[in-house]
Every structure is written in structure tokens, then in C-alpha cells.
C-alpha positions in Angstrom: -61.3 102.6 -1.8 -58.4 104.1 -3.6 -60.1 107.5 -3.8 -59.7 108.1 0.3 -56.0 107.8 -1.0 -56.5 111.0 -3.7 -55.5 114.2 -2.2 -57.2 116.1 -5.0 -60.7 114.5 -3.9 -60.2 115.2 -0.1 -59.4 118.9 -0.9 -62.6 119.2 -3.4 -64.7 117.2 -0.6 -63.2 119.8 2.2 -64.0 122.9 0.2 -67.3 121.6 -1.3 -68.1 120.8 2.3 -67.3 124.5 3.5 -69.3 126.3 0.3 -72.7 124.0 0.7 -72.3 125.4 4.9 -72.2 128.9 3.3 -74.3 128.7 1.1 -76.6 126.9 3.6 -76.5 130.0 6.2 -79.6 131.6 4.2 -81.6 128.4 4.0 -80.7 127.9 8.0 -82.1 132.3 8.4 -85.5 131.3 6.8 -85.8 128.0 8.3 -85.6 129.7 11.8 -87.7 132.3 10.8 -90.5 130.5 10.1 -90.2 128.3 12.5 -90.3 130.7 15.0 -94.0 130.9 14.7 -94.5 127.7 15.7 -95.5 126.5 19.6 -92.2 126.0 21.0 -91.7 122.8 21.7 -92.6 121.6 18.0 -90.0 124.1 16.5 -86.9 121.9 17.0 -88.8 119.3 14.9 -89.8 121.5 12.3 -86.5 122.3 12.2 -85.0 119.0 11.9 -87.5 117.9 9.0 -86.9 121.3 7.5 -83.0 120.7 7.2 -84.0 117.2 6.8 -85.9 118.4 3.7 -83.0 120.1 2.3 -80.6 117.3 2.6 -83.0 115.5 0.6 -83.9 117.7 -1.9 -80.3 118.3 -2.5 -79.4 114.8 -3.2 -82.5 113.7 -4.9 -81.5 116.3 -7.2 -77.8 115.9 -7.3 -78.9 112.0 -8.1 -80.9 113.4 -11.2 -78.0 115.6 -12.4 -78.8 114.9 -16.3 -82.3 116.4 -15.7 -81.0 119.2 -13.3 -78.3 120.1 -16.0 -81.1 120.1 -18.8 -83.0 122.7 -16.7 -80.1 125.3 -18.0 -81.4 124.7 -21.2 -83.6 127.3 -23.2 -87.0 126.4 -22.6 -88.7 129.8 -24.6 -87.2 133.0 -25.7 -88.8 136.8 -23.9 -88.1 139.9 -25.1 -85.0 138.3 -27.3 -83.8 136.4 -23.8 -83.9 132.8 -23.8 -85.4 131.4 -20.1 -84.8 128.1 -18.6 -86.4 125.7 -16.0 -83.4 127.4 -13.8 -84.1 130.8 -14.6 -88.5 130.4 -14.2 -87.2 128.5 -10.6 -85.1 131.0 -9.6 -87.8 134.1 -10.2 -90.3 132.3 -8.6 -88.4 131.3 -5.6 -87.1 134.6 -5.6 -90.4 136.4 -5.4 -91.9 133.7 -2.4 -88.4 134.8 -1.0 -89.8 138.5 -1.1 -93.5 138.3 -0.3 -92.5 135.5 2.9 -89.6 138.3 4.3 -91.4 141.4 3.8 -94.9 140.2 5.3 -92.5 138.8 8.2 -91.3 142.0 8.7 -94.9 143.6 8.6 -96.2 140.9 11.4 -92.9 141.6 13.4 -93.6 145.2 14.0 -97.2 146.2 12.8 -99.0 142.9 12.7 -100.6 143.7 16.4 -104.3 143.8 15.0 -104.3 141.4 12.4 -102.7 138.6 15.0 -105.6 140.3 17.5 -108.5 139.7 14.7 -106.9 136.0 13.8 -107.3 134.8 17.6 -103.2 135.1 17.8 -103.2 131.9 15.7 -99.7 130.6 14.6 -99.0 128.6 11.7 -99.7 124.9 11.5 -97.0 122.4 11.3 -97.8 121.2 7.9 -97.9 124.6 6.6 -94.1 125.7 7.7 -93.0 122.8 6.5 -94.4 123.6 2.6 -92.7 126.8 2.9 -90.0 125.5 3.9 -90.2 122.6 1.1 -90.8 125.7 -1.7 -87.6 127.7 -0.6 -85.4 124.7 0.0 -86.0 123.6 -3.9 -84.6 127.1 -5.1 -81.5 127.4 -2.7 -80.9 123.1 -3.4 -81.1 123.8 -7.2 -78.5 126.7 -6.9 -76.1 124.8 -4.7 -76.5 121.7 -6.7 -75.5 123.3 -9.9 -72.5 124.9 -7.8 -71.6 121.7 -6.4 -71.4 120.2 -10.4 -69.5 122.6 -11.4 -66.7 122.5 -8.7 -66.5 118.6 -8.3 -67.9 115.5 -11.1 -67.8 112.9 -8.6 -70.8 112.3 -6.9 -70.2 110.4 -3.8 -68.2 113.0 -2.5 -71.0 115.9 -3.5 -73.2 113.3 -1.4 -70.9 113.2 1.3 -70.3 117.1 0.8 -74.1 117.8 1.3 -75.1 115.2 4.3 -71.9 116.8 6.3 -72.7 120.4 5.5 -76.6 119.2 6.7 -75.5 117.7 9.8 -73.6 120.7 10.8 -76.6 123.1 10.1 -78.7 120.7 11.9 -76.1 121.0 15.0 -76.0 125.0 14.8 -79.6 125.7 13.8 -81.3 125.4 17.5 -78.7 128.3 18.4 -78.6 130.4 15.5 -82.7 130.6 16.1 -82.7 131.3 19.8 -80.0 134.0 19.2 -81.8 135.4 16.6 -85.2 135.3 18.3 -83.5 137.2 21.5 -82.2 140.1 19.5 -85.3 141.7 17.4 -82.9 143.7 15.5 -80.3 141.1 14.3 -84.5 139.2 13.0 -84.9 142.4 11.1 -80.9 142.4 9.5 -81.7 138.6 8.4 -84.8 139.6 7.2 -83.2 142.4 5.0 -80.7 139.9 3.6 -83.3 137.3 2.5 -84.6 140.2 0.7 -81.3 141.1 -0.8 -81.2 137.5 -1.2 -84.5 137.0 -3.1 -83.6 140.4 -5.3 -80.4 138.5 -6.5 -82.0 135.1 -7.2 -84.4 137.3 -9.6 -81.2 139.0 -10.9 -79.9 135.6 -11.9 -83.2 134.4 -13.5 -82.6 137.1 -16.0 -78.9 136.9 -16.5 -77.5 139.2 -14.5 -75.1 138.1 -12.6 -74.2 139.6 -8.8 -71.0 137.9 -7.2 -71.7 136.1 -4.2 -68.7 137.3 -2.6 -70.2 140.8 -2.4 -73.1 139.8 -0.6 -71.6 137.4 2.0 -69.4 140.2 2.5 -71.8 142.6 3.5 -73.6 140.1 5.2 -70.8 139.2 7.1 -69.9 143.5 7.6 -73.5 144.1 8.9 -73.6 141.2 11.6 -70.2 142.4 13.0 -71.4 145.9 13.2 -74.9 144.5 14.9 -72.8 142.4 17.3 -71.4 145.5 18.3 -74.4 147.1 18.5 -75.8 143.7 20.6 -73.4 144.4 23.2 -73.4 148.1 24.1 -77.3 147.5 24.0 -77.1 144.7 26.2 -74.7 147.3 28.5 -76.6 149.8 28.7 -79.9 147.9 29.5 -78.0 146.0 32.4 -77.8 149.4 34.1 -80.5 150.6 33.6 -82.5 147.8 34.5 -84.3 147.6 31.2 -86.0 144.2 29.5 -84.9 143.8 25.8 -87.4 145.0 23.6 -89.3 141.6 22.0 -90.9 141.6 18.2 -94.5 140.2 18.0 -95.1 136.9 17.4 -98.6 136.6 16.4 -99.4 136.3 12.7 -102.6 135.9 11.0 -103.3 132.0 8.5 
């Protein structure tokens, strides 16, 4: 018990903590996402095995560091550029990142017929949940190699991840209700899961884009929305307008 005693720990737990939540934020945007095309009352437990998912991946992984850190490791060379397990999960991901936000985006504003033709069917249950399963095994793998790099003991990286899960878990029901009211802040966290995808590809071929840049814009574009959220929301009240609402149907 001596390390609850070690300052050093409690301020690498405290800011490992606070960069798995961040780096959890896009995770918690997809999960939402795709979860809003569920019935609604199976989508808060779609969401709780979803994050429940991650928390798992994450420390199954973080369990098996020797084999994660291995995946860094050249695996074949390509066009004189050696890839990696990292690098071939990271374009992949990056990619299913791509094709899942811009076909969301298609359903959301032109998918009228298609939903029409399909019977309005949703997704199953099962079926979110894979998605969810093949996105949360790219953005686990890049927060578990962060989380290695910043801290080498690995109870606290445990206790890191299950606290940063918990919290998501606790903020997830109202970050997907807010974004399902506003159609235009769906379509801004739609844009940054593609930015989002775009970089994981980046990195799968070297090229590295700073976070900081990203979160920053991110961070730039939701205050200017919020903005946006509440002269809309002004000028609707007197007027006596209904918010305009994205479709929901989307074909199997």
C-alpha cells in the first residue's frame, strides 16, 4: 500500500485519468451515434455494453502489453515503409471510421427512400454492438499505447481506464440526447469522426498530426455551434417553430 503514499503515482493516475476521458470523447460521439438507431428503450443498454466493451478491450489489452508493444514492430516493408500490426489496425479502423460516418451522414439527410424501401428497419442489437466492438479495438489500441508511454505501472493504468469508463458511462445518456436534439451539432460530430478517421490513416503511414490541433478545433467548432444552438433556439421560440429533426430510418 505504500504507493497511495507516492505523490508522483497519484499525479500520473490524475492526468492518465483526464487523457483516457479525452481521448474517450470520440469513442463516446460514435457510440451515441450508432446507437441512436436503435428502439429507444434498448439504447441505454447498448450503450452500457458498448462502453462496457471498451473498458474491457482496454484492459484486456493493457494486460497483454508485451504483445500490444510487439504490434509496433515491422511486420513487412511497402513502398520502402515498414508497416506494423499498429499501423494495418489503425488504417483499417480508420477507413470503418470513414465508410460508418459518411453513410451516417447520407441516411441523416438523403436516406428518405432507402429507409422507405427497407420497411424503416433499424439496426439489430447485435449488429451495433459489432460496430461498436470494431471501432472500440482501434481507439483502445491507441489509448493503450498512450497510456504505456506516460505511466509503467499498471494498476494504476487499470484504475486510470475503469475511472475514465465510469465517467463516460455517467455522461454518455446526456451527451446522446443533446446530440440527437440538435441535427446540426450530429452533423459537426460526424465531420470530426471523419477528421478523426483521416488522422488514424495519417498515423498508419507515419505521419504524424498533433492531437492538440484537433481537440482544439473540436473544442473551437462546438463553442461556435453552441452559439449558434442558442440564437436558433431564440429565434424558433418566437416564432413558434419546431426544431428541424434528421431522419432516423436507415436501411440493414
Amino acid at each position: 500500500m505504500e504507493w497511495l503514499a507516492n505523490p508522483e503515482l497519484w499525479v500520473a493516475f490524475l492526468t492518465l485519468t483526464a487523457l483516457e476521458i479525452v481521448l474517450g470523447i470520440d469513442n463516446i460521439i460514435f457510440i451515441s451515434i450508432l446507437v441512436s438507431r436503435l428502439p429507444k428503450h434498448q439504447q441505454p443498454q447498448a450503450r452500457f455494453f458498448g462502453l462496457a466493451l471498451a473498458m474491457g478491450t482496454r484492459i484486456l489489452l493493457l494486460l497483454s502489453i508485451t504483445w500490444v508493444m510487439r504490434l509496433t514492430s515491422d511486420l513487412f516493408q511497402m513502398f520502402g515503409q515498414g508497416i506494423s500490426g499498429r499501423d494495418l489496425i489503425l488504417f483499417f479502423g480508420g477507413l470503418f471510421l470513414l465508410f460508418k460516418s459518411t453513410m451516417e451522414i447520407f441516411h441523416s439527410l438523403e436516406g428518405a427512400e432507402e429507409a422507405h424501401k427497407a420497411g424503416g428497419k433499424t439496426y439489430g442489437f447485435m449488429g451495433i454492438i459489432v460496430q461498436i466492438a470494431i471501432i472500440d479495438i482501434v481507439f483502445s489500441l491507441d489509448s493503450v499505447i498512450t497510456a504505456v508511454g506516460l505511466v509503467d505501472n499498471v494498476p494504476v493504468m487499470v484504475a486510470a481506464i475503469v475511472i475514465s469508463v465510469i465517467v463516460m458511462m455517467l455522461s454518455a445518456s446526456t451527451i446522446s440526447d443533446f446530440i440527437d436534439k440538435h441535427p446540426s451539432l450530429k452533423m459537426l460530430a460526424l465531420s470530426f469522426l471523419i477528421v478523426v478517421g483521416t488522422v488514424l490513416i495519417a498515423e498508419a503511414f507515419e505521419v504524424h498530426v498533433p492531437k492538440g490541433y484537433v481537440y482544439f478545433a473540436m473544442a473551437f467548432s462546438l463553442a461556435v455551434e453552441a452559439i449558434n444552438i442558442r440564437l436558433r433556439g431564440a429565434m424558433a421560440r418566437k416564432k413558434g417553430q419546431e426544431p428541424v429533426h434528421l431522419r432516423k430510418g436507415s436501411p440493414d
